[in-house]
TIBA-781593 format. One line per 4 residues: their letters; for each residue x, y, z of N, C-alpha, C. Coordinates in steps of 0.001 Angstrom, whole numbers. Atoms other than C-alpha are relative to their C-alpha. Example, Ala and Ser with C-alpha at 12.3 -4.5 7.8 and 13.67 -1.06 7.14 Angstrom:
BEGIN
as	890 -1190 0 12300 -4500 7800 900 1200 0  -820 -1190 -60 13670 -1060 7140 -770 1090 730
This chain:
BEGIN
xxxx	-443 -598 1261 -27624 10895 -6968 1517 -129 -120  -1624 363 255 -24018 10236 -8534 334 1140 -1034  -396 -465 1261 -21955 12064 -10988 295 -780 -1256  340 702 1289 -22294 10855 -14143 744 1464 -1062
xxxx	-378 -962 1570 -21540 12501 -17916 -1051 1205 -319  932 -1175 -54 -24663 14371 -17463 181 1496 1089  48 -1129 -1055 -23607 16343 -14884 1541 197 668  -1392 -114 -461 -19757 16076 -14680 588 1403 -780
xxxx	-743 -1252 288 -18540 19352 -16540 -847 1028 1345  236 -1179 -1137 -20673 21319 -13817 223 -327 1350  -693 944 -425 -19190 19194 -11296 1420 679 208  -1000 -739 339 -15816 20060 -12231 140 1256 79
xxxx	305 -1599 -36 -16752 24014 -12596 29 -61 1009  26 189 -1428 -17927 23474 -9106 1343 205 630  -501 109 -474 -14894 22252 -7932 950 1158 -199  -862 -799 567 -12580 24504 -9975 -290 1164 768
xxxx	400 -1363 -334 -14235 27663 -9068 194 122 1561  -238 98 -1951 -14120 26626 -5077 1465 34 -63  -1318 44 -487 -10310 25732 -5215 716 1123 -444  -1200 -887 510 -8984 28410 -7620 -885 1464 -558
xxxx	954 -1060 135 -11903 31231 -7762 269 346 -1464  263 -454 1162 -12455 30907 -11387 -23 -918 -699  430 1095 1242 -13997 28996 -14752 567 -991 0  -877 881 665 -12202 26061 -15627 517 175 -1217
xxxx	-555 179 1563 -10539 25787 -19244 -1189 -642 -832  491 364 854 -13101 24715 -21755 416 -1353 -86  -557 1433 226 -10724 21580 -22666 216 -625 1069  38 793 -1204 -10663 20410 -19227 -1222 -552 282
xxxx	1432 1167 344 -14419 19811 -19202 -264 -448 -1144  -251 973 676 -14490 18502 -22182 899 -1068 103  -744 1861 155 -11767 15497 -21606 -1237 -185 1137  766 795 -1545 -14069 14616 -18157 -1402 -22 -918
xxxx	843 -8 274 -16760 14876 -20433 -213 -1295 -895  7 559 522 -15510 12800 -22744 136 -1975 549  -753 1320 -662 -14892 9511 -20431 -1482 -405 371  1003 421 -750 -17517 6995 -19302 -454 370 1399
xxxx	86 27 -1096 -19104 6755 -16221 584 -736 992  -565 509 -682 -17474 4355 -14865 1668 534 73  -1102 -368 -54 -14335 5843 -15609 419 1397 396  -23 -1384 -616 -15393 9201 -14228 80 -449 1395
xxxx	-91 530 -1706 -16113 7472 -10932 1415 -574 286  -1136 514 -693 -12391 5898 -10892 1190 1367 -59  -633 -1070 -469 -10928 9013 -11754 -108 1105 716  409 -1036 -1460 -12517 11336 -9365 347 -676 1312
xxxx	110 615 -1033 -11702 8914 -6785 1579 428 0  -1258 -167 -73 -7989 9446 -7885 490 1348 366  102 -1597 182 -8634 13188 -8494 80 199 1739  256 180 -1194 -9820 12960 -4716 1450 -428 1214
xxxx	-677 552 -726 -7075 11167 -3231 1386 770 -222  -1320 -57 79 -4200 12837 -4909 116 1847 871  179 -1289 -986 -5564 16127 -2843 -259 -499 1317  -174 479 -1876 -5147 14376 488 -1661 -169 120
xxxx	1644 136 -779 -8980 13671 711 -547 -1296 205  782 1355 -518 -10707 10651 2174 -1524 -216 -1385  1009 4 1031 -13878 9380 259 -1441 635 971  752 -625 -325 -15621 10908 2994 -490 1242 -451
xxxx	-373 -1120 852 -14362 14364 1633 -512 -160 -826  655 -61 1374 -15506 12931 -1576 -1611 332 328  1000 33 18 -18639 12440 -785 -1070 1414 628  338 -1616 -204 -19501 16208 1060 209 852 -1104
xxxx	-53 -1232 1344 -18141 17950 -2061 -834 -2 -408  974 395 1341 -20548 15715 -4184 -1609 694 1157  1158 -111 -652 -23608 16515 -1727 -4 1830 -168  184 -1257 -419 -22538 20080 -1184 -213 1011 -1512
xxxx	-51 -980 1504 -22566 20599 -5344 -1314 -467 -545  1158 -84 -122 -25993 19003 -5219 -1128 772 111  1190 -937 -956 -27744 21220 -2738 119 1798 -860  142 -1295 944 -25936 24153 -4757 -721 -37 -1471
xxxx	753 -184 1126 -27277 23036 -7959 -1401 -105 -33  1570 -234 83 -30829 21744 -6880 -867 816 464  844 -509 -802 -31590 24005 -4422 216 1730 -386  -275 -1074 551 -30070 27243 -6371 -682 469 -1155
xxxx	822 -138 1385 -32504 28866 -8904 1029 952 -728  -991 -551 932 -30685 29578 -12237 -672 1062 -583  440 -882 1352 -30851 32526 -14337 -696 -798 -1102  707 191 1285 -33823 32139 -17063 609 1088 -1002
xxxx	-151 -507 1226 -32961 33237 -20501 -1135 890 -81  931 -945 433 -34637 36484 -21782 -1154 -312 -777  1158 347 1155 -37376 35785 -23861 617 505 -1406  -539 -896 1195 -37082 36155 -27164 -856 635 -807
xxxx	1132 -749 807 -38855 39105 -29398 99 -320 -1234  418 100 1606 -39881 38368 -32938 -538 1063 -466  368 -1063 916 -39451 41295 -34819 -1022 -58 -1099  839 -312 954 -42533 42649 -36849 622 393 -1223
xxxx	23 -527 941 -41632 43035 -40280 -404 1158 -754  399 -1524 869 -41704 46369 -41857 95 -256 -1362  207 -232 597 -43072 46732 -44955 485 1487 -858  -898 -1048 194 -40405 49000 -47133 -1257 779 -666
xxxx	1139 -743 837 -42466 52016 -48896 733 12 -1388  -178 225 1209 -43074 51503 -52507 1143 872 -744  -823 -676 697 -40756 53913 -53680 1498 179 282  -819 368 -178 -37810 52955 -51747 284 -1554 -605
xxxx	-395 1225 469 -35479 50200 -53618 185 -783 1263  -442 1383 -1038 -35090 46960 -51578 1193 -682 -73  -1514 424 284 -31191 46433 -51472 -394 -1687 144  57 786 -516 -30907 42530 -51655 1223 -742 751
xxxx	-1756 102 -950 -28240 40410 -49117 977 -648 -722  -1323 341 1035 -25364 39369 -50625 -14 -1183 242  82 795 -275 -25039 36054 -51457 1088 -594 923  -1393 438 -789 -22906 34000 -48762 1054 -258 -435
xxxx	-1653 386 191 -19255 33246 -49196 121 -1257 298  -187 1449 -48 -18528 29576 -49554 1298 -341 1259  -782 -57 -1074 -17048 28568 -46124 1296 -1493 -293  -1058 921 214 -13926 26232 -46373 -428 -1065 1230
xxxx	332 1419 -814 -14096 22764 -44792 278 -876 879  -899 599 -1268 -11076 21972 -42940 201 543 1025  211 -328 -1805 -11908 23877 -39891 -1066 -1051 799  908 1238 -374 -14673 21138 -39478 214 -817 476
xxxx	-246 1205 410 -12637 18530 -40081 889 -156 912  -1162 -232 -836 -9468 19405 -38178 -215 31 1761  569 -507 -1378 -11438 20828 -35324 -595 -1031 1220  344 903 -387 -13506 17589 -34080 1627 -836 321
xxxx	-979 889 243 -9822 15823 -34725 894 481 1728  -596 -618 -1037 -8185 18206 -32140 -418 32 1231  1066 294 -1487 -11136 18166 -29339 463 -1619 217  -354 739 -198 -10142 14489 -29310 934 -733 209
xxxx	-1092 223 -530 -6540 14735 -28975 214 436 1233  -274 -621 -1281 -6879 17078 -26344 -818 -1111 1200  380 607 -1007 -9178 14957 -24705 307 -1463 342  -773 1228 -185 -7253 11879 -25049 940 960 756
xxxx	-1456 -438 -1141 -3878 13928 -23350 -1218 568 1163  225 299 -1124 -6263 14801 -20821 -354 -759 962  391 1211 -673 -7697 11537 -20105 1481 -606 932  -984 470 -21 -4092 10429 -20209 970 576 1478
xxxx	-624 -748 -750 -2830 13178 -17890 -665 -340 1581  523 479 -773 -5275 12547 -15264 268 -1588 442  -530 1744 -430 -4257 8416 -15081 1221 471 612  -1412 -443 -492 -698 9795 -14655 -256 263 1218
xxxx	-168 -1221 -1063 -1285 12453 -12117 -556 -1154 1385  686 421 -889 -3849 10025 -10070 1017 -1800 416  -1143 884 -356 -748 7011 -10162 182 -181 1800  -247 305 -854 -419 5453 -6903 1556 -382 292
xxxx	-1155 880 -333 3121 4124 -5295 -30 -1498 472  -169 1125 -424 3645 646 -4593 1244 -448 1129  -1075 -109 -1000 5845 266 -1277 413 -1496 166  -359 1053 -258 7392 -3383 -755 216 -371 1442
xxxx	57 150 -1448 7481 -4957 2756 1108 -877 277  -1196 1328 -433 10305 -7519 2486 1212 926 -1197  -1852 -445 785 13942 -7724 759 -592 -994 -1144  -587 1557 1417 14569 -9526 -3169 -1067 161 -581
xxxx	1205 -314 977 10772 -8641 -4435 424 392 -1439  -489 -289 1291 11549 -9521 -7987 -1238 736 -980  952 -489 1292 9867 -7621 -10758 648 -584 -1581  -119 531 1265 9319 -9118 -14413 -981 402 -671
xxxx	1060 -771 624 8704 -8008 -17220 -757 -1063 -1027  1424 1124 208 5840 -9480 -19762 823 -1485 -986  -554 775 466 8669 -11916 -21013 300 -1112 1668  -251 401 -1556 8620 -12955 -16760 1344 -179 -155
xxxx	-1323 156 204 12265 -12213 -17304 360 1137 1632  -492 -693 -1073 13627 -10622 -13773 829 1528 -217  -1095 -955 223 14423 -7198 -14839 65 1354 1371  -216 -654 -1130 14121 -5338 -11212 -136 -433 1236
xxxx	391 464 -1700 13797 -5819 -7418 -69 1390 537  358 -1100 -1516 12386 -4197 -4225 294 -433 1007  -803 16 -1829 14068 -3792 -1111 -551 624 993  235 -1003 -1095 13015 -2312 2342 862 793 -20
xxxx	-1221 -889 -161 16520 -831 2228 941 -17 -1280  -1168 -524 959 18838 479 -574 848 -1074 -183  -1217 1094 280 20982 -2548 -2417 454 317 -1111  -975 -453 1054 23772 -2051 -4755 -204 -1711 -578
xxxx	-227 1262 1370 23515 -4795 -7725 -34 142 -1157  -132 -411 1450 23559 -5795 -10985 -1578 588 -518  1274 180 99 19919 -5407 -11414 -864 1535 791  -244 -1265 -855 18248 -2036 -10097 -1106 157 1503
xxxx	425 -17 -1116 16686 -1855 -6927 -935 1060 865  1609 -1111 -557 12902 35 -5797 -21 117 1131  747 47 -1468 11746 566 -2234 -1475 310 -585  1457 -9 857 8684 2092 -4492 159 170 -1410
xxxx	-158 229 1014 7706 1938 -7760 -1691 462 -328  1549 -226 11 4039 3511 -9423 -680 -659 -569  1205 1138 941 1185 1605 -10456 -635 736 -731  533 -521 1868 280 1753 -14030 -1685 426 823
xxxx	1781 15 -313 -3911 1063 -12846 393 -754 1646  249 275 -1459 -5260 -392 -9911 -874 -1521 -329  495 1049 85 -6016 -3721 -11817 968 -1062 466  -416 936 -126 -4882 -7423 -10753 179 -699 -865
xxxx	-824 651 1264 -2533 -9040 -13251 -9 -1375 96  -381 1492 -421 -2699 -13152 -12691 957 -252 -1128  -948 592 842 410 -14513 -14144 1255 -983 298  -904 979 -327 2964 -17335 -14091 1154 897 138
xxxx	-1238 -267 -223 6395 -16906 -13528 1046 -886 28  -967 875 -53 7988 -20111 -14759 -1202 -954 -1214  847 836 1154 6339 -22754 -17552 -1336 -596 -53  1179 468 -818 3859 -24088 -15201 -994 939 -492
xxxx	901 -561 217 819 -23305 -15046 -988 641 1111  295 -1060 -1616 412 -21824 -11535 258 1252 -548  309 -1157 551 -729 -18306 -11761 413 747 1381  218 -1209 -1282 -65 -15188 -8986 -578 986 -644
xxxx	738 -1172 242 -1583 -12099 -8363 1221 1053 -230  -1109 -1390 -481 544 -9057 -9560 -409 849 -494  331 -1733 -398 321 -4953 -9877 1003 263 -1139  -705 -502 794 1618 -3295 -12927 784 913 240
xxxx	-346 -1085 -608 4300 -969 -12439 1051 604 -976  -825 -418 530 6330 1844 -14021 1398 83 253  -1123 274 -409 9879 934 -14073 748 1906 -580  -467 -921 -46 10759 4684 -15180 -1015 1248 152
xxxx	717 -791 109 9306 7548 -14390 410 1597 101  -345 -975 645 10491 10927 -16075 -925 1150 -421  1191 -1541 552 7161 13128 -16083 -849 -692 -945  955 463 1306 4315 12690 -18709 88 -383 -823
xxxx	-592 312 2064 6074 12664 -21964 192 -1436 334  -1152 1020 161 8165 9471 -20510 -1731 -838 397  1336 1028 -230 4496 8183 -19041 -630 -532 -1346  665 27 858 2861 8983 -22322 530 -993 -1151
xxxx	-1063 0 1005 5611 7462 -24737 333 -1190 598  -1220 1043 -551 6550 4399 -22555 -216 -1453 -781  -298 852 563 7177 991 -24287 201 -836 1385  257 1801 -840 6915 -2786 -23008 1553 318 1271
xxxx	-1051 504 -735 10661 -2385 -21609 78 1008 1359  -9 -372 -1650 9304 340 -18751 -1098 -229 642  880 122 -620 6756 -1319 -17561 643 -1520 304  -204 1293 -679 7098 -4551 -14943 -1333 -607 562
xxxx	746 1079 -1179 4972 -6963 -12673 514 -296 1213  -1211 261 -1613 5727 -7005 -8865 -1449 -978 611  638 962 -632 4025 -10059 -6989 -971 1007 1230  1033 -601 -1288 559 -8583 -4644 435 -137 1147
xxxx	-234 809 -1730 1816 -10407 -1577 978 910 480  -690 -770 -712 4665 -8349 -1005 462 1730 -129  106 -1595 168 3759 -4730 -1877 -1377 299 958  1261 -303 -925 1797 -2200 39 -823 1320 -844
xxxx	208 -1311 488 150 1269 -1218 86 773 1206  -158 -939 -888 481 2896 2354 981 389 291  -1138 -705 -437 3125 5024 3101 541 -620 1446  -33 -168 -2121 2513 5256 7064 405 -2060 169
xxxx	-585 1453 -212 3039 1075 6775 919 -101 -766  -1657 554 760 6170 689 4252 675 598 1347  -1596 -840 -8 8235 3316 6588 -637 -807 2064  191 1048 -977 6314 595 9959 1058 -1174 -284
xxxx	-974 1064 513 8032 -2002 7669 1676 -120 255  -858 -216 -425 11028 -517 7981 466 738 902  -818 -212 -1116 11405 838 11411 -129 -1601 615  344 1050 -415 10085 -2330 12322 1214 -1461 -52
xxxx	-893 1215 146 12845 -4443 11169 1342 855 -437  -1115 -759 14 15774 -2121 11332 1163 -856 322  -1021 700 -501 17840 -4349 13068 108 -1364 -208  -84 1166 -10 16953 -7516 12030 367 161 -1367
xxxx	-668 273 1416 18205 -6653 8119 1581 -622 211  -1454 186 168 21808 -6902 9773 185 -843 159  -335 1362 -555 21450 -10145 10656 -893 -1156 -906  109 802 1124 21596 -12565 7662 -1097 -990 -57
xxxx	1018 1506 -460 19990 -15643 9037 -1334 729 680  1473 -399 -394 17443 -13790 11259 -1016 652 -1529  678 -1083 994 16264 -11138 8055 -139 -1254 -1123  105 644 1327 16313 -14621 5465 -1275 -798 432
xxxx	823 671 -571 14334 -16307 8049 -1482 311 154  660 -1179 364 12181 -13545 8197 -1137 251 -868  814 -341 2185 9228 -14150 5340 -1075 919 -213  710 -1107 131 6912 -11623 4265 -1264 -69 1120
xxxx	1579 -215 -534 3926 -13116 6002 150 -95 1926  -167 -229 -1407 5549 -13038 9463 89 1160 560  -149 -1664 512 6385 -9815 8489 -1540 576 -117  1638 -725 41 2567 -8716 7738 -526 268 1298
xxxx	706 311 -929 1419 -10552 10532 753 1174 1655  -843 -668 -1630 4101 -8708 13403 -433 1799 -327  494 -1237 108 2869 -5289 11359 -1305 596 -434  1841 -305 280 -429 -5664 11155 -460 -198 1514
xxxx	235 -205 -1434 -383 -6105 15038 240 1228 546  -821 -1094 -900 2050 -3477 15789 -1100 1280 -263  1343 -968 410 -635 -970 13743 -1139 182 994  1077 -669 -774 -3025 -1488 16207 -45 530 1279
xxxx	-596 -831 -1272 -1374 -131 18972 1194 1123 -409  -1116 -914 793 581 3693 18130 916 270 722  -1146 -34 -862 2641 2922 21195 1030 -521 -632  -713 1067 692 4605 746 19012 489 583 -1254
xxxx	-845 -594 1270 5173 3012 15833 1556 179 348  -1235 -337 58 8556 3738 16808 756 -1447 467  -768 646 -281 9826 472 18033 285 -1028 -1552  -462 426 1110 11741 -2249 16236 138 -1573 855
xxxx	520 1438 -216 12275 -6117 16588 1379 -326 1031  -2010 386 -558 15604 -6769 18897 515 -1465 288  -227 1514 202 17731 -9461 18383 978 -443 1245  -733 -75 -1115 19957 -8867 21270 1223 -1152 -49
xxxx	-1544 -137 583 23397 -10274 19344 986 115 464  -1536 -480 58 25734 -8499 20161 121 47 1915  -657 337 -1264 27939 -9416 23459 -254 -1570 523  -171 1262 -147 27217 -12841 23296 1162 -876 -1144
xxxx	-1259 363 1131 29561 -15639 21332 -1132 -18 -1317  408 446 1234 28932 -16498 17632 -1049 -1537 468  809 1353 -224 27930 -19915 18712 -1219 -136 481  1711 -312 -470 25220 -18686 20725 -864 -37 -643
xxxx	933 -886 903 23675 -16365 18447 -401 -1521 -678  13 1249 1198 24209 -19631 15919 -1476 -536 341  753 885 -470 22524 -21952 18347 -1671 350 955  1032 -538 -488 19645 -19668 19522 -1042 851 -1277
xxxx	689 -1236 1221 17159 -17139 17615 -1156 677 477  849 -1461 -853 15066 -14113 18339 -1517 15 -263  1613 -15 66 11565 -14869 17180 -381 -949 -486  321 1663 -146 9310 -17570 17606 -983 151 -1221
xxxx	1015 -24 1038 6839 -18193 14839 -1022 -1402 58  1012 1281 -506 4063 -20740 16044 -1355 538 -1166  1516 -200 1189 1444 -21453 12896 -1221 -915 553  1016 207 -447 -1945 -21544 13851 -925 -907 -1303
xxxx	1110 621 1373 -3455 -22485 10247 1216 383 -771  -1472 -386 1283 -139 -22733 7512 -661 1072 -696  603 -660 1123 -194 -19937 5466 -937 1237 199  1351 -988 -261 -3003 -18019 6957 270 669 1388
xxxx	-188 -481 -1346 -2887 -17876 10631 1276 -535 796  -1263 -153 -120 439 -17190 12704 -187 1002 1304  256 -608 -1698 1232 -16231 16577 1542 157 -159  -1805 280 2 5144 -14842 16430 -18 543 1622
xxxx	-836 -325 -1740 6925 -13882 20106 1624 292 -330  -1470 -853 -160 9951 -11159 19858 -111 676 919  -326 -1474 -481 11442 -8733 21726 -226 1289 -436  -83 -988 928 10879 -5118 20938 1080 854 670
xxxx	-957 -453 -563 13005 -2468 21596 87 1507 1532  88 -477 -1495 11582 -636 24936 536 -2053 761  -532 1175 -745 13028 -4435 26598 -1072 -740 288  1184 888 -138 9469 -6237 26474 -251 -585 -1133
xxxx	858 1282 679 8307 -9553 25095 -1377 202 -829  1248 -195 -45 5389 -9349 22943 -558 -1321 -903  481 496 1079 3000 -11458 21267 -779 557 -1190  1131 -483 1192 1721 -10760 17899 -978 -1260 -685
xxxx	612 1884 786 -1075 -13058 16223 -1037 1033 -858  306 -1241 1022 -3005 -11730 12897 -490 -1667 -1097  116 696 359 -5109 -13902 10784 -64 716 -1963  -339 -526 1023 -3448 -13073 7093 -1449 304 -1219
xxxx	627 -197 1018 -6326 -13963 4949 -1514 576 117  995 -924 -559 -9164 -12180 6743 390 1004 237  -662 -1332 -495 -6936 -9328 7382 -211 571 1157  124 -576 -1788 -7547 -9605 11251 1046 -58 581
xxxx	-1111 -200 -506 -5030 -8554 13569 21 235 1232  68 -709 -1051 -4764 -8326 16929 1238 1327 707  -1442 -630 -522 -2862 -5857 19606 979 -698 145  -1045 1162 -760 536 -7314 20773 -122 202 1330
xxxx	463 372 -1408 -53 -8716 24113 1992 -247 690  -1213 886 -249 3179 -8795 26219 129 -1050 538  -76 1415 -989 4648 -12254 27681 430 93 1306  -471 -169 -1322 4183 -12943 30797 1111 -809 800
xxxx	-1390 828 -529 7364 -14461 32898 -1293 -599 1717  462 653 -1592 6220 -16747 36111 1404 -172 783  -1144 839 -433 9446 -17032 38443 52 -584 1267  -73 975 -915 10647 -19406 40784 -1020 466 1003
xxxx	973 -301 -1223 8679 -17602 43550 -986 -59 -444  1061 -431 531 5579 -17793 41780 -730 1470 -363  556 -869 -11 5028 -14436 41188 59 287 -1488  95 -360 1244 4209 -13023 37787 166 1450 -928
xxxx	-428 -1512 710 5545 -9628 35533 477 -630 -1424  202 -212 1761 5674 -9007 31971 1674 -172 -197  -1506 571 442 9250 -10823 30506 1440 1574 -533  -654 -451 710 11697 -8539 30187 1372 188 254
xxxx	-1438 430 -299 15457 -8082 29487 513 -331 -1362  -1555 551 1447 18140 -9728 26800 -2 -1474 436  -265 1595 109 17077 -13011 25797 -545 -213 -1098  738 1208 1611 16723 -15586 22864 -231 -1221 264
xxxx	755 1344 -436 14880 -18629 22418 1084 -1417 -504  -332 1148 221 16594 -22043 22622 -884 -1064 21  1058 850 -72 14850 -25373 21840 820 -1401 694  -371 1056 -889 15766 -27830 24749 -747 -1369 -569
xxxx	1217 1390 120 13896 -31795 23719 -994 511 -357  1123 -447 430 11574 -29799 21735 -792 805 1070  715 -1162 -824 10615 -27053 24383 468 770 -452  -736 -616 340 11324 -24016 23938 563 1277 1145
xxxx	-134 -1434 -923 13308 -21950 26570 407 1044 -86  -442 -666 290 14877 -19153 27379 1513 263 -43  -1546 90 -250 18616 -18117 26849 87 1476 606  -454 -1149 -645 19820 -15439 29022 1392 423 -802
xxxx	-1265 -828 1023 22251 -12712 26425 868 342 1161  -1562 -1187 -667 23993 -10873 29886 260 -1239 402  -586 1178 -637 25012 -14335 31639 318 -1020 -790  -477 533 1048 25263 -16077 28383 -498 -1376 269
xxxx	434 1170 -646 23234 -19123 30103 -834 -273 -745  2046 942 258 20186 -21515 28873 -457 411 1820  764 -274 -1365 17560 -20517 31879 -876 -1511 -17  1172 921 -156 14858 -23133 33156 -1576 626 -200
xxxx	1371 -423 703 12292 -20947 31678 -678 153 -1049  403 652 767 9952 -22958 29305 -1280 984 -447  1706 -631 784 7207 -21481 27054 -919 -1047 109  1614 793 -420 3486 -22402 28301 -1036 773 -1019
xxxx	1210 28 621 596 -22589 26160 -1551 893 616  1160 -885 -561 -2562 -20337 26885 -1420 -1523 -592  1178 1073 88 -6220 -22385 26646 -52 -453 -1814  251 347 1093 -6321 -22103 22716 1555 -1024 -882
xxxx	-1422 1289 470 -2686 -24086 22448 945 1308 -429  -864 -1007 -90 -881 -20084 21992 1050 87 809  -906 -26 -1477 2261 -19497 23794 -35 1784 203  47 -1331 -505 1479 -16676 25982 1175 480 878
xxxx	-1394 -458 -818 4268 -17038 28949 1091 -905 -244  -1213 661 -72 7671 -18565 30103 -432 -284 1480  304 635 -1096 7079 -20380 33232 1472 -794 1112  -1313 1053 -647 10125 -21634 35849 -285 -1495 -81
xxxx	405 1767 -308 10684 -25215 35552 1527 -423 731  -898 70 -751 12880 -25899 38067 1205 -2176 -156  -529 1539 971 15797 -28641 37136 32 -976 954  -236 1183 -695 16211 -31972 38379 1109 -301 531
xxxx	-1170 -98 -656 19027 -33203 40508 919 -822 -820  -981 474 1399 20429 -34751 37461 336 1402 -608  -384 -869 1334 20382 -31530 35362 1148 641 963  -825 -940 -822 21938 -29488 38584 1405 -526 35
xxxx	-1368 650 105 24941 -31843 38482 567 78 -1682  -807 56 1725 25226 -31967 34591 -821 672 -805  291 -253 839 24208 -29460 32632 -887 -524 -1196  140 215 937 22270 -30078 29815 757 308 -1221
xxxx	-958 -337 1082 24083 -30152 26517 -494 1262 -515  1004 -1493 129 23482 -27004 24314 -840 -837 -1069  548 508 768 20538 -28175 22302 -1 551 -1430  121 -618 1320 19587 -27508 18639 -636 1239 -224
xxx	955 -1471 -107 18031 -24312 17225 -1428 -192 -853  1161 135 788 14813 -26131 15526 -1050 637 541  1298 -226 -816 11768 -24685 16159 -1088 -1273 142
């Protein structure tokens, strides 16, 4: 059994009377009365959610207002008596009733007019109230409006420009917008959103120029993951080249790992920078990004910030994710422990080793491949009696 229009004002009563021990308003079941079914089911779901409740929650209320209505016998109506007619005695007059008074027309007229404003502002009020946030996961997330003219952006972090700048922003509905964003005829997915939001009146009242389009790919609706997003990359915003390098879906993929382990909520990505030269930093970089399938699937390898290596790997368009696994180090002695310390990756003849940050050295320890072609460790590779005499040059920073 569902709620439906047949059975949503007692429904509502239900609920009302449990949360606030008493009737509802008349005009409150009427707007819920007045809405489809399908549109009772999306706003009870909102109704639901904007009181912290799961759809589990939903679904015990709805059972528990069931068992009270089917299994609760209602008051029957009295019967009704049909008075016997008395027969006046002949010699009493028979006053007759006065004829009615001609009732005026525009209480009729007015009245139907008004039940349907009210239940439009409550339909209206309810979309508002049940408004979601839209959280962004990267930097520069442009928003446009239905001219695809760039009139906002979303940041993980607070930017001063000409242009004004979200971390969130609320969604009009919870529909998918496909739309270009240049003459072509390539389409994306995007999320409607209110570019002001001033209370009801400004909801109720708003015009084309406060409403935008923010691209699906790089918004979230979870809280508990935007404020992952940004502990997660705290330290890598300060660093130009790492945070440009940085793209959303490496970004998904390193926090859609970190999620499944809550040892990891508090850490962040370390780039380990600072106390080495410029040139270093230049000629090195802090996270590896090995694509498994372009686009889709993706194995990165950073540092975090307890001093361990990890791998993350997360297949974007199935939305699978694994834990992060840390890397393991093999050294010269053969013995094996989980990598850790102050280092960035250099790419020697297309390997890729490691650079030691406190000694400021290239090491002879090469990233090895696991059975599926993943790089799981760093392995000693001990140099030749050429390299021990001459250095290797410093190589490039390609991946």
């Amino acid at each position: 059994m569902s709620i439906n229009k047949s059975n949503i004002a007692d429904f509502i009563t239900f609920l009302y009377r449990k949360r606030k021990g008493q009737d509802p308003p008349a005009r409150l079941k009427e707007g819920w009365t007045a809405l489809s079914n399908e549109e009772i089911a999306d706003q009870l779901s909102g109704l639901f959610h904007s009181w912290g409740l799961t759809d589990e929650d939903k679904r015990n209320e709805i059972n528990a207002f069931f068992k009270e209505t089917l299994f609760t016998p209602r008051p029957q109506p009295a019967p009704k008596v049909i008075p016997v007619p008395v027969s006046a005695p002949a010699d009493v007059p028979v006053t007759p009733w006065p004829a009615p008074k001609r009732r005026k027309k525009w209480p009729f007229i007015v009245l139907p007019l008004l039940l349907l404003l009210l239940g439009y502002l409550g339909y209206q009020y309810l979309a508002y109230s049940s408004m979601q946030y839209l959280y962004t996961i990267t930097d520069n997330v442009l928003v446009r409006d239905e001219n695809k003219e760039a009139v906002a952006r979303m940041d993980l972090y607070e930017v001063k420009g000409p242009i004004p700048s979200f971390q969130k922003l609320k969604a009009v509905d919870k529909e998918i917008y496909y739309r270009s964003i240049d003459n072509t005829s390539n389409q994306y997915p995007f999320r409607k959103v209110l570019l002001k939001d001033n209370g009801f009146l400004s909801y109720l009242f708003k015009g084309k120029k406060d409403i935008g389009y923010v691209n699906t790919n790089y918004v979230v609706e979870n809280v508990k993951e935007f404020d992952l997003y940004q502990t997660a990359f705290k330290e890598v915003k300060n660093n130009r080249a790492e945070n440009a390098d940085l793209k959303a879906i490496y970004r998904k993929i390193i926090i859609g790992s970190m999620s499944q382990d809550g040892d990891l909520e508090s850490k962040y990505i370390a780039l380990h920078t600072s106390g080495i030269p410029r040139s270093a930093a230049d000629a090195t970089y802090a996270i590896i990004k090995q694509p498994i399938k372009e686009n889709v699937q993706y194995v990165i390898v950073a540092g975090l910030s307890d001093g361990f290596y990890y791998r993350f790997a997360g297949d974007i368009k199935n939305n699978d994710y694994t834990a992060p696994e840390k890397i393991m180090v093999t050294m010269e002695d053969k013995t094996e422990k989980p990598l850790n310390g102050a280092y960035r990756f250099m790419n020697r003849d297309g390997k890729i080793i490691l650079y030691d940050c406190v000694t400021n050295t290239p090491t002879y320890y090469e990233a090895k491949k696991d059975a599926n072609g993943n790089i799981s460790a760093f392995v000693y590779n001990a140099p030749s009696l050429l390299e021990q005499i001459l250095p290797p040059d410093q190589p490039d920073t390609a991946q």
